[in-house]
C-alpha positions in Angstrom: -60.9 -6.1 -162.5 -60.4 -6.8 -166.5 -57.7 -4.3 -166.3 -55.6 -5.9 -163.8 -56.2 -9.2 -165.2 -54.6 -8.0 -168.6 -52.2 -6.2 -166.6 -51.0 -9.1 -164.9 -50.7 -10.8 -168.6 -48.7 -8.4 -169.8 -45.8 -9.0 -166.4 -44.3 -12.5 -167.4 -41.2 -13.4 -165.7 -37.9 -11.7 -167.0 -36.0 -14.7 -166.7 -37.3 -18.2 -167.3 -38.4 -19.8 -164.2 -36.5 -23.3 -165.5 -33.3 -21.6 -165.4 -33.4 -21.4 -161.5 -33.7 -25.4 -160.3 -34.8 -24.7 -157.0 -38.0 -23.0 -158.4 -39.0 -26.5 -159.7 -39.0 -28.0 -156.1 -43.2 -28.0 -154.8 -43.1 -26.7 -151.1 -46.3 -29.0 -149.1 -47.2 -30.0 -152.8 -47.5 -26.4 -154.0 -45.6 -24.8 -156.5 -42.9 -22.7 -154.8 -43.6 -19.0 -155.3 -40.4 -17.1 -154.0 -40.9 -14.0 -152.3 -38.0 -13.1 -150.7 -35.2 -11.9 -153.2 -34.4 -8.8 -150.8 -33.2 -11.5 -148.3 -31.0 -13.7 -150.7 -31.8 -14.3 -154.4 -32.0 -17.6 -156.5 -29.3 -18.8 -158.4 -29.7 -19.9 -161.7 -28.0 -23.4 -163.4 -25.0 -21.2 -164.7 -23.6 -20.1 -161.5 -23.7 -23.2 -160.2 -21.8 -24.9 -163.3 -19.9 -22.2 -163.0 -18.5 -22.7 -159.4 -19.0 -27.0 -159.8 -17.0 -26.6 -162.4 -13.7 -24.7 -160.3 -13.9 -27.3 -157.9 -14.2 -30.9 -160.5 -11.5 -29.0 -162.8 -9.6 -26.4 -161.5 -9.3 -26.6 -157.8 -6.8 -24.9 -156.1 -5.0 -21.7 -154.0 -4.8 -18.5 -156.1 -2.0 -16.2 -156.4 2.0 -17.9 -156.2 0.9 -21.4 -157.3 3.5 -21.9 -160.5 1.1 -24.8 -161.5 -1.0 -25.6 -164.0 -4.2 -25.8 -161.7 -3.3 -22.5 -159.8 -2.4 -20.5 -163.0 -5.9 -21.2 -163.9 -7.6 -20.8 -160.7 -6.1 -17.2 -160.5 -6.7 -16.1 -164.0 -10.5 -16.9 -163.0 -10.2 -15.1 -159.5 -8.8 -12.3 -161.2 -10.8 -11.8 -164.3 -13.8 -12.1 -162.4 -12.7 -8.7 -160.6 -12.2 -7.2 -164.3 -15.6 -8.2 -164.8 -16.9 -6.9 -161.1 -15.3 -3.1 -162.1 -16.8 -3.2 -165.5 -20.2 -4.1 -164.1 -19.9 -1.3 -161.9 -18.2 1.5 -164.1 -15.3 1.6 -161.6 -11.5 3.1 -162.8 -9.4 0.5 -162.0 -10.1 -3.3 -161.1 -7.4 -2.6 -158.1 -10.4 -0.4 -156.6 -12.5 -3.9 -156.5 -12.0 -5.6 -152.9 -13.6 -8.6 -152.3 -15.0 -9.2 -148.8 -17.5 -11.7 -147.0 -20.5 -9.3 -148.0 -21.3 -6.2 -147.1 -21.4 -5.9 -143.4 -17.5 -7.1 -143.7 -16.9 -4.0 -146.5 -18.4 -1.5 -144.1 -16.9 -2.5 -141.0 -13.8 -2.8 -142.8 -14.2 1.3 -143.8 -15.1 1.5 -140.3 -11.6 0.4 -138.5 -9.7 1.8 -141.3 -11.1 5.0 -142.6 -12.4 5.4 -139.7 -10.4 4.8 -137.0 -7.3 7.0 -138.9 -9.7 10.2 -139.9 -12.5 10.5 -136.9 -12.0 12.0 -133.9 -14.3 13.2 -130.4 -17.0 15.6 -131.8 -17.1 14.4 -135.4 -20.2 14.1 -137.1 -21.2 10.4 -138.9 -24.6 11.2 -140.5 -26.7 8.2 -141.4 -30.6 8.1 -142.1 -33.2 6.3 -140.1 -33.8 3.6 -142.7 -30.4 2.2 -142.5 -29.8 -1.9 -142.4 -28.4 -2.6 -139.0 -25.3 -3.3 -140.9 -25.2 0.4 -142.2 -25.8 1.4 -138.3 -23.9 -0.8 -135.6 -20.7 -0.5 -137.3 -20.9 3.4 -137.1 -22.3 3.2 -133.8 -19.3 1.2 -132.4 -16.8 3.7 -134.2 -18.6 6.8 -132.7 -18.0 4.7 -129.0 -14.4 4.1 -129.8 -13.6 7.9 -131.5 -15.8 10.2 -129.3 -17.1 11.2 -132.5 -21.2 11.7 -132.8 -24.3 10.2 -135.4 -27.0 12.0 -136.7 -30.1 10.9 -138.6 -31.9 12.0 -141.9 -35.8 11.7 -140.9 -37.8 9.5 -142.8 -41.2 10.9 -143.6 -44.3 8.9 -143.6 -44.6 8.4 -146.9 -41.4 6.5 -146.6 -38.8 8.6 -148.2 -35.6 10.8 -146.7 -36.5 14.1 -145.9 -34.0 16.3 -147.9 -34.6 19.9 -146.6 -33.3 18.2 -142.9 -30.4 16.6 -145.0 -29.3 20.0 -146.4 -29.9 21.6 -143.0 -28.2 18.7 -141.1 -25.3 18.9 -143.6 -25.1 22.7 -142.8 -25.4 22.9 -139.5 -23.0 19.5 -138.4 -20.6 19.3 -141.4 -19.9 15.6 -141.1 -16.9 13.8 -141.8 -19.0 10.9 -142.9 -22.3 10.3 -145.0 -23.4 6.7 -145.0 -26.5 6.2 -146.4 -28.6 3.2 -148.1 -29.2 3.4 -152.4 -32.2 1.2 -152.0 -34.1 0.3 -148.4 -34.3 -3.1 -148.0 -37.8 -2.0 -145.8 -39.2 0.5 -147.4 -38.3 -0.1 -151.2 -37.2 3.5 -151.2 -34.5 4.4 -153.6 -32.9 8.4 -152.3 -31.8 11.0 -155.0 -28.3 9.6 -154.6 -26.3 11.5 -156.9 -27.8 14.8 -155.3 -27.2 13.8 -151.8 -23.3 12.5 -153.0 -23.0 16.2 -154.2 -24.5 17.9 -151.8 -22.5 15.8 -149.2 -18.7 16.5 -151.3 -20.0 20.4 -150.9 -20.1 20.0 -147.4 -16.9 18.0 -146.8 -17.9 14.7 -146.3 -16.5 11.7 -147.0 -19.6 9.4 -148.6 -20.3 5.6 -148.2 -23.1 3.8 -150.2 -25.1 0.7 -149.3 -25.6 -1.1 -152.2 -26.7 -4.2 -150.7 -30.2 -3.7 -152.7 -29.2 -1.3 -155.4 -26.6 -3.2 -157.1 -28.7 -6.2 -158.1 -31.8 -4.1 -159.0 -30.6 -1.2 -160.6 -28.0 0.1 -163.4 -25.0 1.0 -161.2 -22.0 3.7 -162.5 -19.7 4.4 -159.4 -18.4 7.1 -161.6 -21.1 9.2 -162.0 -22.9 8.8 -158.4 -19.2 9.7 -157.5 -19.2 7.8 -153.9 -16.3 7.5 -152.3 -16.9 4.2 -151.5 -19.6 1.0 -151.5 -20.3 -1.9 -150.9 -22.9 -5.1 -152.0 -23.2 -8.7 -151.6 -23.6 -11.5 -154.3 -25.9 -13.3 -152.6 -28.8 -10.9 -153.3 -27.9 -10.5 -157.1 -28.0 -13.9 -158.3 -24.6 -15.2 -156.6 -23.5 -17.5 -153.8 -23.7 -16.6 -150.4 -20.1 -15.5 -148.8 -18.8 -13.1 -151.3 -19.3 -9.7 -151.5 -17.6 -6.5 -153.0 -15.9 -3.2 -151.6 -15.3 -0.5 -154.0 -13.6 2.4 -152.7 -11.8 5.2 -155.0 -8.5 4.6 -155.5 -6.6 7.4 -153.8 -8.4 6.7 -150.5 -7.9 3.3 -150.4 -4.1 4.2 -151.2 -4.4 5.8 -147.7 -6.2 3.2 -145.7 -4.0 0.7 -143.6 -5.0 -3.0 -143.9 -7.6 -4.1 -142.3 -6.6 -8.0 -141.2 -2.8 -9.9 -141.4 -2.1 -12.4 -142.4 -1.1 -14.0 -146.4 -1.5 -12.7 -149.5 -2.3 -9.0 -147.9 1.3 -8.9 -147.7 4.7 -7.4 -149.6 7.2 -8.6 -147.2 7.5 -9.4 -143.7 10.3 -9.5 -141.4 10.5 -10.6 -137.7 9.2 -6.9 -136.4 7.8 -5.3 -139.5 5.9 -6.0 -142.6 5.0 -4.1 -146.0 1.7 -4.0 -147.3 0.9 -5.3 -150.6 -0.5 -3.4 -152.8 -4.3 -3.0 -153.8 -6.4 -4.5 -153.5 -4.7 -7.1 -152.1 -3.5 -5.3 -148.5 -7.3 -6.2 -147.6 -7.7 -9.5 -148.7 -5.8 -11.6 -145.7 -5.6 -15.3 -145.6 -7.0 -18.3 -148.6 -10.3 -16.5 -150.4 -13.7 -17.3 -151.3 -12.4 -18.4 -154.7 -15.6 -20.7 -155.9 -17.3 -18.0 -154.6 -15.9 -14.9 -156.9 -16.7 -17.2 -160.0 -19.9 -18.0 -158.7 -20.4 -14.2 -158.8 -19.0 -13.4 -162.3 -21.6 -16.1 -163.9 -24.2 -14.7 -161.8 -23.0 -10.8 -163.6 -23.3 -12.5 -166.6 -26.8 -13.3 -166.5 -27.5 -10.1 -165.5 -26.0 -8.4 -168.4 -27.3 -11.2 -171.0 -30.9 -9.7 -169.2 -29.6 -5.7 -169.4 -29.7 -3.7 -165.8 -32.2 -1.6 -167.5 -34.4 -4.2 -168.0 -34.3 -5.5 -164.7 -35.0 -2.4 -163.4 -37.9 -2.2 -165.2 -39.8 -4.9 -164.9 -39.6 -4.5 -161.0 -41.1 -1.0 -161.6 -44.2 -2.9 -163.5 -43.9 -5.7 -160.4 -44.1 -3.3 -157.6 -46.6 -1.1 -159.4 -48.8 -4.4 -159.8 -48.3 -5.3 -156.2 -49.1 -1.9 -154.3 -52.2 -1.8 -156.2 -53.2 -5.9 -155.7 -52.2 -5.3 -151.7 -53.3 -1.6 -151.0 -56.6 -3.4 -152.2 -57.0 -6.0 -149.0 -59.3 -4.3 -146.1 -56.7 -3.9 -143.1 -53.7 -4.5 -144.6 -51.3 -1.2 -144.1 -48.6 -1.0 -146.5 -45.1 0.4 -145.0 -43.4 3.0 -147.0 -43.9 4.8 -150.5 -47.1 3.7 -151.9 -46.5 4.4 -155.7 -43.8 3.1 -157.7 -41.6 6.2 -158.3 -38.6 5.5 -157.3 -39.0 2.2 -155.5 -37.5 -0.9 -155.9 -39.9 -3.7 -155.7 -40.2 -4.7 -152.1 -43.1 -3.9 -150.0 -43.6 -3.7 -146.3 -46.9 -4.6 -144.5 -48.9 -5.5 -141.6 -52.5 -7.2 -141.7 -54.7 -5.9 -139.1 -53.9 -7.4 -135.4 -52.5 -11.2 -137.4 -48.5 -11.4 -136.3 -46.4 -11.2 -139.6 -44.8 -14.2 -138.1 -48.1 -16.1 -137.9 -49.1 -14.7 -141.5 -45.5 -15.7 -143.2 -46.0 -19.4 -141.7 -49.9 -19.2 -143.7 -48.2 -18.7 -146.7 -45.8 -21.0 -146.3 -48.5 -23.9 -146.8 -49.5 -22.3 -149.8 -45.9 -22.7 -151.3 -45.6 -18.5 -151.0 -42.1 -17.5 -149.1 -42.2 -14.0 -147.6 -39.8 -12.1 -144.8 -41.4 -11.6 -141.6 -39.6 -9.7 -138.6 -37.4 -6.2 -138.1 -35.5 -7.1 -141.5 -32.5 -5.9 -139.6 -34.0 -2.4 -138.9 -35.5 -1.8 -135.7 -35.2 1.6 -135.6 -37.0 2.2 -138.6 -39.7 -0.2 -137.2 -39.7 1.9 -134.2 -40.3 5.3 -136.7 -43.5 3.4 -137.7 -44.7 2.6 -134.4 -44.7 -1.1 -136.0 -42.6 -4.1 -133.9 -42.4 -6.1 -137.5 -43.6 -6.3 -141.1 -44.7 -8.9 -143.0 -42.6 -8.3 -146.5 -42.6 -9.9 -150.5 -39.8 -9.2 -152.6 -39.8 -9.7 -156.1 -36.8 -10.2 -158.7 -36.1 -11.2 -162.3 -37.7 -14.7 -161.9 -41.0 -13.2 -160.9 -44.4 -12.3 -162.6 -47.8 -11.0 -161.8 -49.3 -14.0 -161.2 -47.2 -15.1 -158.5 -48.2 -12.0 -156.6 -51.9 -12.4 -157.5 -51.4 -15.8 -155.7 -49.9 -14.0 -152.6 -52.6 -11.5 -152.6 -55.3 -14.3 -152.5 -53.1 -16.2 -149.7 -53.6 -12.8 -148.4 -57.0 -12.0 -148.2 -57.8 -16.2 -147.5 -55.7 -15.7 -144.1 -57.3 -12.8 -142.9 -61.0 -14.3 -143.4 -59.7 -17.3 -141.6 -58.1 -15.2 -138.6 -59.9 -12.0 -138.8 
């Protein structure tokens, strides 16, 4: 027990908590202990200066304005790409498209890419621990194309099975590898770079999910060498309503657009239209401009913290937390149960109490978790599970805040159990 107690010393928060105002608000007179980055993540005082301060000083359209205001609103828009390809070790900033999040980035490689390169008896391989939003999308394309899925198991200690990816890659040779960086369920992070290669060898085209992997982890598109991914800002530190599409260059040359309307646009005529050129041909209509800055400043934090840093102190988190949970009588935890190669989320279930009913118990101790499918049915159904309870940790938390859920915990189920 001493060990764990210094243990839990030695994890302080990697940002300060007063940087985030929402963490100062009590929830039913508690202190607020936020659980639940994997959902959406706080946002600290400088992105919201940041995108308070577009609207009180610089409001107004990007792109054609030949105004003051406009000049200015577009240099932001546009450096803030700069700043997305940098953070992301992209090529070019044109490879940077920004979309709503990153069910909009994969459906838009869905009715592009896809649409122009599938056809009946194709093969779309996917794993069974993909976000719904790394499922439907493929699903509807496979109904519109002929073209069929296949899965990547998931064994029970929560990680891909590789020796049925190499065979499934062998024996199908798919167009299309899709496939999550981090599971927003499970916590598992795959051997991407291998699977990218193994995929290329087998003449696939490959999509990431970086919905989770982005905000957690040191991210260089060039060397994971994905043809394409996408993330959210929400979930690293950003406003809601912005997310980010990075394809490689030469196959977004190829794509058609994906919506009409302005700014995606060269020149239109009556009958016809030219496309303009990237990466605005996929960014129709007035953007989420507040949004985009909100996003830089929330990259800036990140890198005034170091990626590497991030990453670990989640390793110490989830490390502290599997061994605080996996310590309650009944409680099952749902995917890998050390911390190699896991990003710090973890999956449960407490004996016969709903995850439901045990998320609303924590909520009157000021503790917010997930509780549900977390957008992953299938993967629910693989554990013979219908939901998980699930606490998410970030750079704003510490040990003692999951020492607080584990007592929360363990109160609930001798109250219920």
């Amino acid at each position: 027990m001493l060990d764990q107690t210094n243990r839990a010393r030695s994890i302080e928060a990697l940002a300060p908590r007063a940087d985030f105002p929402i963490l100062a608000r009590p929830i039913h007179d508690r202190p607020l202990i936020y659980l639940d980055s994997t959902a959406t993540s706080q946002k600290p005082a400088t992105v919201l200066d940041a995108m308070d301060s577009y609207y009180r000083q610089t409001n107004a359209n990007v792109h054609r304005g030949a105004y003051t205001l406009s000049e200015e609103a577009s240099e932001q828009y546009e450096q803030a790409r700069r700043h997305i390809a940098r953070f992301i070790h992209a090529h070019s900033w044109r490879e940077i498209i920004f979309t709503r999040n990153t069910t909009e980035g994969i459906n838009l490689l869905a009715w592009t890419w896809g649409l122009s390169q599938l056809k009946a008896r194709d093969t779309i391989l996917l794993t069974e621990m993909e976000h719904h939003s790394n499922l439907v999308p493929w699903q509807i394309l496979a109904q519109r194309t002929g073209a069929q899925l296949a899965f990547v198991p998931v064994r029970e200690d929560g990680r891909l099975d590789l020796d049925a990816y190499r065979q499934l890659l062998e024996t199908h040779m798919p167009k299309l590898v899709a496939f999550s960086l981090m599971s927003n369920v499970l916590g598992t992070i795959p051997p991407a770079r291998l699977m990218v290669e193994l995929a290329h060898a087998a003449g696939a085209t490959v999509f990431c999910d970086g919905a989770q992997s982005v905000a957690h982890l040191p991210t260089d598109v060039r060397d994971l060498d994905c043809d394409a991914l996408a993330f959210s800002g929400h979930k690293m530190l950003g406003p809601t309503g912005i997310g980010v599409l990075y394809g490689k260059r030469a196959l977004l040359e190829a794509l058609p657009p994906f919506m009409g309307g302005g700014d995606m646009i060269g020149e239109v005529q009556l009958h016809t239209f030219t496309p303009n050129a990237l990466p605005w041909k996929f960014e129709a209509g007035t953007p989420a401009i507040a949004e985009v800055i909100g996003l830089a400043a929330a990259l800036s934090y990140l890198e005034h913290l170091e990626m590497a840093r991030v990453a670990a102190h989640e390793t110490a988190l989830v490390d502290y937390m599997l061994a605080r949970l996996s310590a309650i009588p009944g409680l099952r935890i749902i995917g890998p149960t050390d911390a190699v190669d896991r990003g710090a989320v973890v999956s449960f279930t407490l004996a016969e109490l709903h995850p439901h009913d045990l998320a609303t118990l924590l909520d009157r101790d000021g503790i917010a978790i997930r509780a549900g499918h977390h957008c992953a049915q299938p993967l629910m159904e693989r554990f013979a599970v219908p939901a998980t309870a699930r606490a998410s940790a970030y750079v704003y938390t510490n040990a003692a805040e999951i020492d607080a859920l584990g007592v929360a915990i363990e109160r609930a189920r001798r109250l219920f159990l």
